[in-house]
N, C-alpha and C positions, 0 to 999 in steps of 0.2 A: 797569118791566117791561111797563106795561100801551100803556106807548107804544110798545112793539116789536114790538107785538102779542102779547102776551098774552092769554090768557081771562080773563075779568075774573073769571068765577065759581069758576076754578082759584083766578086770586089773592086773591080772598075767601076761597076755604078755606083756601088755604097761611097765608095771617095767621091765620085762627081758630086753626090748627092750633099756629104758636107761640105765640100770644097770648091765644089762648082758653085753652087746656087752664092753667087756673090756681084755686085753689082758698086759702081760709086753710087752716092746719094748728094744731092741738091740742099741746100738749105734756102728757106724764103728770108724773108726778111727779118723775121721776129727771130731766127735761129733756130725754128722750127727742120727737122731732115722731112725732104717733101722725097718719100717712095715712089717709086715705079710701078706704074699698075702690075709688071711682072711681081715684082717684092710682094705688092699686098696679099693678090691673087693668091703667091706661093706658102705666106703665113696668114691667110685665111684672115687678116689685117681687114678691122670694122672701121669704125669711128675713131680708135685708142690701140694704141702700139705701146707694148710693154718691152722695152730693153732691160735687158740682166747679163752683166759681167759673166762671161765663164772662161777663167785664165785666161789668155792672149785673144779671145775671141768674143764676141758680144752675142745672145741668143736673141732674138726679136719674137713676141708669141702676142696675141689678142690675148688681153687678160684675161678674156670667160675662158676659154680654153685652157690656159695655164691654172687658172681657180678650177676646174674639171680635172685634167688630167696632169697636174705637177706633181712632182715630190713634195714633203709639208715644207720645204725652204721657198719650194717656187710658191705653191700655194699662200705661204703669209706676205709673201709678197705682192701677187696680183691681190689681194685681199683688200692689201693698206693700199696700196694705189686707187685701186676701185673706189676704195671709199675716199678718198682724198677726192676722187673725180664726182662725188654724189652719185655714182654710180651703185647697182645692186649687185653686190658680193655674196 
């Protein structure tokens, strides 16, 4: 990109911004992953954390948001979780 003219300082951020924002995670007892208030803050993370495979890399989104603004794969996804949780889809 940076050869097409790109900002190089844009594209420095855009890579922090996938590749930074990463953290280890904790698990409790149950084998629950206990977040870091940074994590949750940063995916806006309520009550319910939806993990989704994407190639070598895991997405983490609050499922209302993902049922708002996903593609229709992520959408039937947060959809059947939510409702698996009795929650409103």
């Amino acid at each position: 990109a940076e050869e097409k003219g790109g900002d190089p300082a844009t594209l420095d951020d855009q890579g922090r911004n996938v590749f930074g924002i990463t953290e280890r995670v904790t698990y409790d007892s149950g084998g629950r992953i206990v977040l870091s208030p940074f994590l949750r803050e940063e995916g806006g993370i309520e009550d319910l954390a939806l993990f989704v495979g994407q190639g070598r890399f895991v997405e983490m989104w609050n499922p209302k948001v993902a049922l708002e603004s996903g593609g229709d794969t992520l959408k039937r996804i947060a959809s059947y979780y939510l409702k698996q949780r009795g929650a409103k889809s």
